[in-house]
N, C-alpha and C positions, 0 to 999 in steps of 0.2 A: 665072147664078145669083147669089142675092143673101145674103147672110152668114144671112137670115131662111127659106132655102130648108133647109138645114142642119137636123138634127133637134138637136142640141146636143152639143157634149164635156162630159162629169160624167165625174168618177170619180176624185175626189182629198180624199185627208186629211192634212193635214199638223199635225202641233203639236210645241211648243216648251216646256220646260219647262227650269225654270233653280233649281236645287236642290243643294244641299251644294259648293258652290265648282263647280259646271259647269252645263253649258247642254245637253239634248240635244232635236236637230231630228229626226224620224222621220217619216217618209211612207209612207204605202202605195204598191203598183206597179197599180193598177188604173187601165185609160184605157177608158173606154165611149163609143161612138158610137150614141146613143139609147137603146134597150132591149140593146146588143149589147156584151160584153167585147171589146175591141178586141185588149188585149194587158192579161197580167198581171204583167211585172216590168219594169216605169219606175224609174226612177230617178230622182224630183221633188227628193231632197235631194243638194245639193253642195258641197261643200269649196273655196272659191276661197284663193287666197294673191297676191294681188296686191302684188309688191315683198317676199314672206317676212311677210304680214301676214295672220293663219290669221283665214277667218271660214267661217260656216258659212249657209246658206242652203234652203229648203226653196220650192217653187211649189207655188201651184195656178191650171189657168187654161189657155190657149194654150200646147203645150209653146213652137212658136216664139214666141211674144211674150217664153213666160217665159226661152228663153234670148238674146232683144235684151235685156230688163232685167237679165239680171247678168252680161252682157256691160258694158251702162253703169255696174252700179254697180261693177265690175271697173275701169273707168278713174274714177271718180270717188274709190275705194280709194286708186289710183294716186297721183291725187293731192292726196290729206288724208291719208297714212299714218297708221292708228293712230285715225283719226276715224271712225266707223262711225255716231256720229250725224251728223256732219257729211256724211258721203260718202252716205248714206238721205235727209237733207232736199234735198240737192243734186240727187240721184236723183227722187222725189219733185216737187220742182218741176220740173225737165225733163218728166219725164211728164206731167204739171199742164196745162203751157203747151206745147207741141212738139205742132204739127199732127199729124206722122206719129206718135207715141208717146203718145198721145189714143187711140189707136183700140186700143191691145194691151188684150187682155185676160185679165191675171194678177192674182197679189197674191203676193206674198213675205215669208216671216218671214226673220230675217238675226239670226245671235249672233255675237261676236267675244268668247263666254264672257264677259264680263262685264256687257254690257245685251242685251235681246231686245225687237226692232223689227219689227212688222207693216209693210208699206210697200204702199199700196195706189194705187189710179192716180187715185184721188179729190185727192190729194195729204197724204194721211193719214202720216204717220209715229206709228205707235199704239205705246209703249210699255206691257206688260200690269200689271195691280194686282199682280195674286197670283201675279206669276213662271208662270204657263202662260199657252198664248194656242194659238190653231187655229183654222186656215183652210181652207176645199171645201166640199164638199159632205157629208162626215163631220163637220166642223170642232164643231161644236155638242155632238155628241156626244161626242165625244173631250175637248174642255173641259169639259163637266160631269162625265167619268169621271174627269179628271186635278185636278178642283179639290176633289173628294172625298176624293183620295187625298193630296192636298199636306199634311196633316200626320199620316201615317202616317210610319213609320220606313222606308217604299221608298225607293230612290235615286232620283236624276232619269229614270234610264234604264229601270228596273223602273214607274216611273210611265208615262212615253209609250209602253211598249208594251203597259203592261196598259188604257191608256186605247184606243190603236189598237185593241187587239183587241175591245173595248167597241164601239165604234164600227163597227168590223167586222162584228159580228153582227147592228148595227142597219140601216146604212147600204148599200142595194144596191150602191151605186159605190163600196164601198171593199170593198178585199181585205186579209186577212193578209198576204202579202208585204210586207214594211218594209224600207227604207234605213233605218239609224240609224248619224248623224252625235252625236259628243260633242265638245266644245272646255272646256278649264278656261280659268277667268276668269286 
């Protein structure tokens, strides 16, 4: 069978929002195999500390691709401690140019509480205008509910999930089940 035999994986919403001295990452738990809920509590967002250096991380995409890719940026962390743009372009161009890391297909937002980094396998490191950013198959809707709300008096955290649940109700491949990761800058 060939990758094109597959009916498709959908079913991820992640976004990032970076508001009042923090950053929070929130994902839904939703993984679909076609028309079919596969499982409903994923866990797309993650906490790495690579060397005691707190960053936070959300996938959407291949769960295995997306855990080679922060497995890589986990040793690229390693070794730029404290460099989160440095260790995302480093990340980035491996995936760019690396035959075998060509072919994952994820995309990743990554905070270390003070910048918020799309990192996509295009070799994008997209930092966002207006402090939100969201990626899957929710992703669109979840940024437009969260850039609505960036100058109300919500917190960052009260934003990504009133945004999630926005998206929720639009979005078939996302569920209300949320991860939410916080990190201060």
């Amino acid at each position: 069978m060939t990758r094109e035999d597959f009916p498709g994986w959908h079913g991820t919403t992640i976004i990032g929002v970076k508001k009042g001295g923090e950053v929070v990452i929130a994902g839904d738990g939703q993984v679909s195999l076609g028309q079919t809920v596969i499982k409903g509590t994923a866990r797309k967002v993650r906490r790495l500390s690579p060397g005691g250096f707190d960053v936070v991380a959300g996938f959407a995409g291949s769960t295995a691709d997306a855990f080679t890719l922060l497995e890589r940026l986990e040793t690229k962390l390693e070794a730029t401690p404290g460099q989160l743009a440095r260790a995302s372009v480093e990340l980035a161009k491996d995936w760019r140019t690396d035959k075998y890391l060509q072919k994952l297909e994820a995309m990743l937002i990554v905070s270390d509480g003070k910048d918020i980094f799309v990192i996509t396998g295009a070799g994008d490191v997209l930092e966002p205008e207006h402090d939100v950013t969201a990626i899957g198959s929710g992703g669109n809707y979840a940024l437009a509910a969260a850039r609505g709300m960036m100058d109300s008096d919500r917190s960052a955290e009260t934003v990504a999930r009133d945004a999630m649940a926005i998206a929720a109700d639009i979005c078939v491949y996302t569920n209300g089940n949320l991860t939410v990761e916080t990190i201060k800058a």
